[in-house]
Structures are given as C-alpha cells and as structure tokens.
C-alpha positions in Angstrom: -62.8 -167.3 -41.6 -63.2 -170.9 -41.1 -60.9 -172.4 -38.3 -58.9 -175.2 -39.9 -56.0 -178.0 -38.0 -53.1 -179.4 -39.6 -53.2 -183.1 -38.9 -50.1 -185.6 -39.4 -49.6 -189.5 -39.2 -45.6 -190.2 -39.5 -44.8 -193.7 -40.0 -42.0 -195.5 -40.7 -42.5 -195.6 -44.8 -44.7 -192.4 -44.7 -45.6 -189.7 -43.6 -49.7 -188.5 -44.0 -50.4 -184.8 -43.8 -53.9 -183.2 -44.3 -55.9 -179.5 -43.3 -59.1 -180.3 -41.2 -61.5 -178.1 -40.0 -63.6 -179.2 -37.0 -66.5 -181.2 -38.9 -64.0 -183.4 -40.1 -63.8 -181.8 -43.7 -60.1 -182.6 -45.2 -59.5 -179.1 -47.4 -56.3 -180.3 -48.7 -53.9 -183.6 -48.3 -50.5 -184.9 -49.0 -47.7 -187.2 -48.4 -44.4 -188.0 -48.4 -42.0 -191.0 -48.0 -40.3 -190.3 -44.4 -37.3 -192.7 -45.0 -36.3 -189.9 -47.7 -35.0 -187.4 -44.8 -32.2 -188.8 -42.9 -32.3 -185.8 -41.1 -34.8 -183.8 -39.1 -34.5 -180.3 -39.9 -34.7 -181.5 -43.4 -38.0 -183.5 -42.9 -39.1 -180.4 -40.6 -38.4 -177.6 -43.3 -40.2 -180.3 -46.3 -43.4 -180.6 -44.1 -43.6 -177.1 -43.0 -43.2 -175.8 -46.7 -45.9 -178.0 -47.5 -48.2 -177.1 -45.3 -47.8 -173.9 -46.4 -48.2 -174.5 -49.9 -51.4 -176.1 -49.0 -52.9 -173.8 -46.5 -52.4 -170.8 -49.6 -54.8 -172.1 -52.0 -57.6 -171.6 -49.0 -55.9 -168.5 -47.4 -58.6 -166.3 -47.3 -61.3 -169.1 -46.4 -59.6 -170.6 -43.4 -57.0 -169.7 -40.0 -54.5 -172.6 -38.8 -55.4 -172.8 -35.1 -52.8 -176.1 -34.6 -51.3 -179.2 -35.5 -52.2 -182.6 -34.4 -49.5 -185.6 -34.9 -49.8 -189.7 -34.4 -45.6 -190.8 -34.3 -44.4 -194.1 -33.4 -42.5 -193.2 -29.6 -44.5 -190.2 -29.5 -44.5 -188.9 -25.7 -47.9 -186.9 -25.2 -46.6 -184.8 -22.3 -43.0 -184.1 -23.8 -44.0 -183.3 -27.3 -40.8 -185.4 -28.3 -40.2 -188.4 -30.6 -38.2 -190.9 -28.3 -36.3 -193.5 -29.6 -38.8 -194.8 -32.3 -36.6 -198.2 -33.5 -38.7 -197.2 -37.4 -37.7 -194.0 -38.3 -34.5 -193.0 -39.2 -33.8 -190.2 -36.2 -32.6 -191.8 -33.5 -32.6 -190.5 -30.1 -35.1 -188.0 -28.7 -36.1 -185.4 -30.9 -38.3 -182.9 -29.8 -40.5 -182.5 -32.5 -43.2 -180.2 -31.6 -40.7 -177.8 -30.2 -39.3 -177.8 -33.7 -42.6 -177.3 -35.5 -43.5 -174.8 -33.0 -40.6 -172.5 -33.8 -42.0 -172.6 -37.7 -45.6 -171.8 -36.7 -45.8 -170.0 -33.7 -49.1 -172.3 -32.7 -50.1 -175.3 -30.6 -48.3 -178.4 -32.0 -49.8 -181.8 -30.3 -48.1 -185.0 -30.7 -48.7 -188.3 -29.1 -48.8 -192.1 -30.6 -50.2 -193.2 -34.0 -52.8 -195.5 -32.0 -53.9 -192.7 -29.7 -54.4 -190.4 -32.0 -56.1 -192.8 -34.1 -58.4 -193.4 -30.8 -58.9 -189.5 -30.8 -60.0 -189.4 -34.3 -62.4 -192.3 -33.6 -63.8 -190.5 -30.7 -64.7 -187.0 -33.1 -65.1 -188.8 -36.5 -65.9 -192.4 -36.4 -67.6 -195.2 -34.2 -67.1 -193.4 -30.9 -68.4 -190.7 -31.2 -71.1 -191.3 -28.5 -68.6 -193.1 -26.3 -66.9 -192.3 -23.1 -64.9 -195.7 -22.9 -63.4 -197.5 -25.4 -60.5 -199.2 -26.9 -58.8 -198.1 -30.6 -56.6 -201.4 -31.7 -54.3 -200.8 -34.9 -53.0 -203.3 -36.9 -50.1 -202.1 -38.6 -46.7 -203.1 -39.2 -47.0 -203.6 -35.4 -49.8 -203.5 -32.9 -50.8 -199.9 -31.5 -53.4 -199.6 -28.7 -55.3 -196.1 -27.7 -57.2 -196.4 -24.7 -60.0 -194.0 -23.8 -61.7 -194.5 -20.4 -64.4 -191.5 -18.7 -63.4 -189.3 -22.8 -59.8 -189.2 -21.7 -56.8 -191.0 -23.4 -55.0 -192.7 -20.9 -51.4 -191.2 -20.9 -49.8 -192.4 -17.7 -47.8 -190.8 -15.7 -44.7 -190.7 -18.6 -47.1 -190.5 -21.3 -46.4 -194.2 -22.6 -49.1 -196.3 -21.1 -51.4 -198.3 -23.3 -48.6 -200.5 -25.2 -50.6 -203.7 -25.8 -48.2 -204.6 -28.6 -45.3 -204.9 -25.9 -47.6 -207.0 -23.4 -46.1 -210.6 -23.1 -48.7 -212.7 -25.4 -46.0 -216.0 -25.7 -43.7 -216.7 -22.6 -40.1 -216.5 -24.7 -42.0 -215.6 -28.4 -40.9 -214.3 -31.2 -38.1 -211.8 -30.9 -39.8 -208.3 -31.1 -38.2 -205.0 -33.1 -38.2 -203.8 -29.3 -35.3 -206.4 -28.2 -38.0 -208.1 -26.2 -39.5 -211.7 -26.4 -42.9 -212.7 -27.4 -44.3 -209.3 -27.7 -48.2 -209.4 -28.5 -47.1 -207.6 -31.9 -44.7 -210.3 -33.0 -48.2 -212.4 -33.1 -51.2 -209.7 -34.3 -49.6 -207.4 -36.9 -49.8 -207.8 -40.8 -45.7 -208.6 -39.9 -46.8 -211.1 -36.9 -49.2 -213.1 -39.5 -46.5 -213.5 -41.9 -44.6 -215.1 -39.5 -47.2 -217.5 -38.4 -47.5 -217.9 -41.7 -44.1 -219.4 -42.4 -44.3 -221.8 -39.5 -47.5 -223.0 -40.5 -46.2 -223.5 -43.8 -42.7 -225.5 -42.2 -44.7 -227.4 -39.8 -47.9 -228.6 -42.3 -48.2 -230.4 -45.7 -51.1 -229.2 -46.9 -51.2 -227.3 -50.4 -51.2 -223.5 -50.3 -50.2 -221.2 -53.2 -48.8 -219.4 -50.4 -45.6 -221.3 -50.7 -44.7 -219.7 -54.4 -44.8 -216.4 -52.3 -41.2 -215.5 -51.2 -41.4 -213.7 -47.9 -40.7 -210.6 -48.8 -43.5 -210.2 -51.2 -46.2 -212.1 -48.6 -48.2 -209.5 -47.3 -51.6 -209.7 -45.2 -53.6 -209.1 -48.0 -52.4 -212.2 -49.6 -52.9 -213.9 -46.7 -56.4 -212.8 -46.5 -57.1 -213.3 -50.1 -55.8 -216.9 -50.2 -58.2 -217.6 -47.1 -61.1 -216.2 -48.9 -60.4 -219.0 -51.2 -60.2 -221.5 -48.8 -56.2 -222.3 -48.1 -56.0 -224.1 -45.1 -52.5 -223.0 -44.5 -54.6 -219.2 -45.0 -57.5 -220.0 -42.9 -55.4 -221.5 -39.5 -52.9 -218.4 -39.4 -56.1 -216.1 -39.0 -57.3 -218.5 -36.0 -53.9 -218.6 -34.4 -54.1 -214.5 -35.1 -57.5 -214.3 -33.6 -56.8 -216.6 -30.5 -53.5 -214.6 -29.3 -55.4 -211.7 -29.8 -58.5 -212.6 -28.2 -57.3 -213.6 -25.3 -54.9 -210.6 -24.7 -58.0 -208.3 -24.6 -60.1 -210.4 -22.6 -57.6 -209.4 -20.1 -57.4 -206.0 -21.7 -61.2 -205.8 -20.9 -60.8 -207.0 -17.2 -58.4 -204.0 -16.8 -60.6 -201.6 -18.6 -64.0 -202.5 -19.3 -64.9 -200.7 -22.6 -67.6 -200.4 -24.3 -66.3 -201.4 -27.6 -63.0 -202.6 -29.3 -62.4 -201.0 -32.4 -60.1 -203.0 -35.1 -58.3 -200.4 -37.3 -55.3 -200.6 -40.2 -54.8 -203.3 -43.0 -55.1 -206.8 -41.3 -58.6 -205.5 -39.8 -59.3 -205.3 -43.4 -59.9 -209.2 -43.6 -63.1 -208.5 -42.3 -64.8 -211.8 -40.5 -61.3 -214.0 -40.8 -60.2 -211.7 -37.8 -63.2 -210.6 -36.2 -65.3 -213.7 -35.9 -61.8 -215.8 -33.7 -60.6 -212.8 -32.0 -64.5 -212.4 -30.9 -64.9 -216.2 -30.0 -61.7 -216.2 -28.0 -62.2 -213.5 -26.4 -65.3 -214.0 -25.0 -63.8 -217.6 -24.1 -61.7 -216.3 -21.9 -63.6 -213.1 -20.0 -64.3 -212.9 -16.6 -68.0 -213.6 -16.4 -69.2 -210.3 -15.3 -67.7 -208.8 -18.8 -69.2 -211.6 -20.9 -71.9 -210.6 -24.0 -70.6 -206.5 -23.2 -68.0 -205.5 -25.4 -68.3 -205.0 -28.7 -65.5 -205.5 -31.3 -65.7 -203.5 -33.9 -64.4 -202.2 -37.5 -63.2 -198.5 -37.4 -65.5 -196.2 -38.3 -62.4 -193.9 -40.2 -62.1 -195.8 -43.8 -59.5 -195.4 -45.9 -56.2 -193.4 -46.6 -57.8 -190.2 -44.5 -58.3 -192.2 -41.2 -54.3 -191.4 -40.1 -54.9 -187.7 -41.1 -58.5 -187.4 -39.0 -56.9 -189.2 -36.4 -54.2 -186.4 -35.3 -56.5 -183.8 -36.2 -59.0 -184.6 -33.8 -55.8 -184.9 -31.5 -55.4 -181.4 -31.9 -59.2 -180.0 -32.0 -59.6 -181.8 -28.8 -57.0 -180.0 -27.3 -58.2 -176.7 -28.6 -61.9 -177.5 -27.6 -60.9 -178.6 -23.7 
C-alpha cells in the first residue's frame, strides 16, 4: 500500500488541500473558500470530511502517514495559528492539536512561505540545495529560509519575516500596525499602491487610470508593462529596487545559493527579475557579488501551495 500525506495551504481567501505521496504525485485535490467558516470547528469538521471523502476513492491503494500545513502565523514548534490579522479566527488556535484529535496521525504546520521553501527543497529548484532562500509574493511578502537543509525556525518558531523588515523608514502602514514594512512595497498589494502614487505624482498616459482600485490587480499591472506604460514599467523598477536591496542585505546575513521568486507578481517574469537582480547585486557586499542566483520557482501552478506542505510533512516523517 502506497504511503500518501495530506498537504494544506490556508490563506486568507482559500484554503488548498491535496493527497501526495512521496514522489510528489497529487492523487486527489480540492479547495474551499476559508472566509466561509467563521468558526474553527466548523472549518476543522469541512476539511477533515474532505479529506476523507478523498482518501476513499484510493482506499485500498494508499495509507495517510500525516498532514503537512503552510498558515499565515503558523508557529512550527507550537502547532498553533497565532493571531493571523487574515483569517477570520482570531487569537491562537491550536490547529494541529485539533486535526490531530480527528486523525490520530502527525499533523505539521508552519508558515505558507516555509512550507513553500520545503516543497521547493523535495519538488522544485532545490532539490540539490543545502542553502537557499524561498521568497513569495502574495497578498504579502513570505520568506522561507533554508541554511545547511534546515528551515530556520528560531528560537519561537517565527524567524524569517522579511515582509516585516523595515524597507522605508516611516512607509506605508502595514496590515501588521507597523510602518514601512518590506510587504507594503513587494507584494501584488504593495505594487498597487506604488501604482497609485505613481499615477498622482506623474502625467504620463496609462490605461491604468480607467482601472478603479479595487479591480487593479498585479496582472494588470504586468500586462500594461508588457505593452509599454510607463506609469506600468516604473512601479516594477521601484518594486525591483526595494526588493533588491533588502536581499542584498538578506544575502549578507545568509549567503544562499539561490533566491527563489514564487506566487503571482513573480509571474511578470523579467519586469521583476531583471531590477530586483540589478539592484541587488548593486548593493552586495563584494565577497557575495556574481553568487546568488535569483530564481523562478520550480513548483508551477495551482499545485505548488499543496506540494509545498506536503513536503513539510514527508520531511518530517523522513528525518
């Protein structure tokens, strides 16, 4: 009987679910929308009945041996969900403990961006790599770090929170209650925003103007640059720049051997890559300089959240 994983991405909008065996091969998948449970036990009882569901249609090919989950606020060492400012429990809820109760089997949590690093690690563009840095690019801006095969965790399980660095002395206020939070810059939100300044400050034409805010969206933003609008084209340098620079500094702590770029504003391709490249290489100490690869994700596509946690949890298992 082939051993299988449960793997889980909960964001704010959604939540990604998906049974993985230890190649990587997704037997079964589904969502849900997370903002539909305004309670836990609810949104516990929904996913465990679905994972249930799925795991029938193999049950006499395959044997669930865990479950793996990337959650905004996720604390690695406490299994709990703490105070995640996107979903709609608030507090700390101790989610694998919950989950645990249903299954009666190892239930891993930790952030969507470590996981994500995990799943790059067992699946994607790591795979041959002991140190390296996973970078999504979200909502918000997640940051799994991986240094001698090991996720660093820190001593609470918190560490690695690029997107809360200070990128702007007195920014942009950040979801967090902070100022000038890297996020606030380098997330499809933080481009929008630069957008709208740019837009304010500039008189250039740009169909981006007959786009009210809540309908501009990276992928506009990338598509009108593709096309050439200037107002398109500068956001992605002032994107590249902030974010260049914070992991040349990133690099001096760490010294990868790659930077990965994952999520939907990685999706534009060279319009992020080729500034947040130039800058940061600008701005490394010398002995770093011409080392450190940044790089697309090698998970694609709507599976990369589910492969992520699952090769949270088969690494677990494995060690």
């Amino acid at each position: 009987m082939k051993k299988v994983v449960a793997g889980m991405d909960i964001g704010g909008t959604n939540t990604r679910f998906g049974i993985v065996d230890r190649e990587g091969k997704i037997y079964a998948e589904d969502s849900i929308h997370t903002d539909n449970y305004r309670d836990i036990s609810s949104f516990i009882e929904h996913i465990s009945g679905t994972i249930r569901k799925m795991l029938k249609n193999f049950e006499k090919e395959v044997s669930l041996r865990g479950i793996g989950i990337g959650a905004p606020n996720a604390n690695y060492y406490s299994g709990s969900i703490e105070y995640a400012p996107n979903l709609n429990w608030k507090g700390v809820i101790p989610f694998a403990d919950l989950l645990k109760k249903v299954f009666d089997i190892p239930v891993v949590l930790t952030n969507d961006a470590n996981a994500a690093a995990l799943g790059e690690m067992m699946y994607g563009g790591a795979r041959s790599m002991r140190d390296f840095i996973v970078i999504t690019l979200g909502t918000g801006l997640g940051s799994g770090i991986v240094v001698n095969g090991n996720v660093v965790y820190g001593h609470d399980g918190f560490a690695g929170e690029l997107g809360h660095v200070t990128a702007v002395e007195n920014g942009r206020l950040c979801g967090c209650g902070r100022k000038g939070c890297l996020e606030t810059y380098v997330s499809a939100t933080g481009i929008r925003r630069t957008v709208v300044e740019l837009l304010a400050r500039m008189n250039e034409e740009s169909n981006l103007r007959k786009i009210p805010f809540e309908e501009l969206s990276s992928k506009k933003i990338s598509g009108a640059a593709e096309k050439g609008d200037r107002i398109a084209l500068k956001a992605f340098e002032i994107t590249g720049k902030i974010l260049g620079k914070n992991l040349a500094d990133t690099v001096a702590l760490f010294s990868p051997e790659s930077i990965f770029l994952l999520g939907g504003l990685a999706s534009a391709g060279d319009l992020i890559f080729k500034p947040t490249s130039e800058y940061m290489e600008k701005n490394l100490f010398k002995v770093f300089r011409n080392k450190v690869k940044i790089l697309p994700s090698g998970l694609t596509g709507a599976n990369a959240a589910v492969l992520g946690a699952a090769g949270l949890i088969w690494k677990e298992l494995i060690d």
